[in-house]
Wavefront OBJ file of the C-alpha trace (Angstrom):
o trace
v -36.857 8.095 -33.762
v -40.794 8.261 -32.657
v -42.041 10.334 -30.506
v -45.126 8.662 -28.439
v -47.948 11.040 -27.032
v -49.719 9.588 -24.049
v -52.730 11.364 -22.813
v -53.030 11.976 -18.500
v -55.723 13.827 -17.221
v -56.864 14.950 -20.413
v -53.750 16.280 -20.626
v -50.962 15.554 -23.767
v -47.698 14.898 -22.449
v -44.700 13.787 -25.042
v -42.593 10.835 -23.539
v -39.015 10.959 -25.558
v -38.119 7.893 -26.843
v -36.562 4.705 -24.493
v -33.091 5.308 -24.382
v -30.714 2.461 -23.289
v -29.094 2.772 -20.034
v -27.270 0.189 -19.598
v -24.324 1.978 -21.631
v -24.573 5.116 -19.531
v -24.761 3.135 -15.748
v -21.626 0.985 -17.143
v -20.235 4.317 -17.785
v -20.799 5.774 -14.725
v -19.143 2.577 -12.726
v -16.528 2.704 -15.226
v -15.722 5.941 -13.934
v -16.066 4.929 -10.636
v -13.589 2.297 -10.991
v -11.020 4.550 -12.435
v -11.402 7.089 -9.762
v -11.125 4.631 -6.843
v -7.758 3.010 -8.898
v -6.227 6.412 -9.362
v -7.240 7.039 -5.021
v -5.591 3.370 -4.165
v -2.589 4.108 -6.254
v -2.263 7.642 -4.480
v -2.707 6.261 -0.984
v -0.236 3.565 -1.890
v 2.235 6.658 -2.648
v 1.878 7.562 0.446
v 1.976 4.703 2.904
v 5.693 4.030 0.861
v 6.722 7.787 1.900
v 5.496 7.860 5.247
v 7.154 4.479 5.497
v 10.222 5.062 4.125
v 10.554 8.542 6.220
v 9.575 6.134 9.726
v 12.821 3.673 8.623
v 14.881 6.885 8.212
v 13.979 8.693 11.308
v 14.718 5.336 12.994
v 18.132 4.585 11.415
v 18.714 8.186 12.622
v 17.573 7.899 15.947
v 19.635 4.864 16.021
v 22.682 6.597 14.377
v 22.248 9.530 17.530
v 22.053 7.081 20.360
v 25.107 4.868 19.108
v 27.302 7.308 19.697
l 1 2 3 4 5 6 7 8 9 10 11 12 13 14 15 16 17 18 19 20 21 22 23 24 25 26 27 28 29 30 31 32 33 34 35 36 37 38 39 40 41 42 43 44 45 46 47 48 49 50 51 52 53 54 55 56 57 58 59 60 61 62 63 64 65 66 67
């Protein structure tokens, strides 16, 4: 690993080495994937709840007004 010095304003300023990104952004949208998978299989959850409770209440409002 080499360090390069580049000179500004008579300054010395050390750059660190070039590091790939390309792992670290497909990381990051990697991660990003997973957490919107994990949020659509939650909201799925709950659309089948909320559903299932709406086909209850109605077979129960039916079941009251039958009578």
């Amino acid at each position: 690993m080499s360090v390069k010095k580049v000179r500004l304003m008579n300054d010395k300023i050390t750059v660190p080495p070039l590091i790939d990104q390309t792992d670290k952004e497909a990381e990051m949208y990697r991660d990003m994937v997973i957490q919107l998978a994990d949020q659509i299989e939650l909201l799925k959850r709950q659309l089948k709840e909320e559903t299932d409770a709406r086909y209850a209440a109605y077979a129960r409002i039916k079941e009251l007004t039958d009578r």
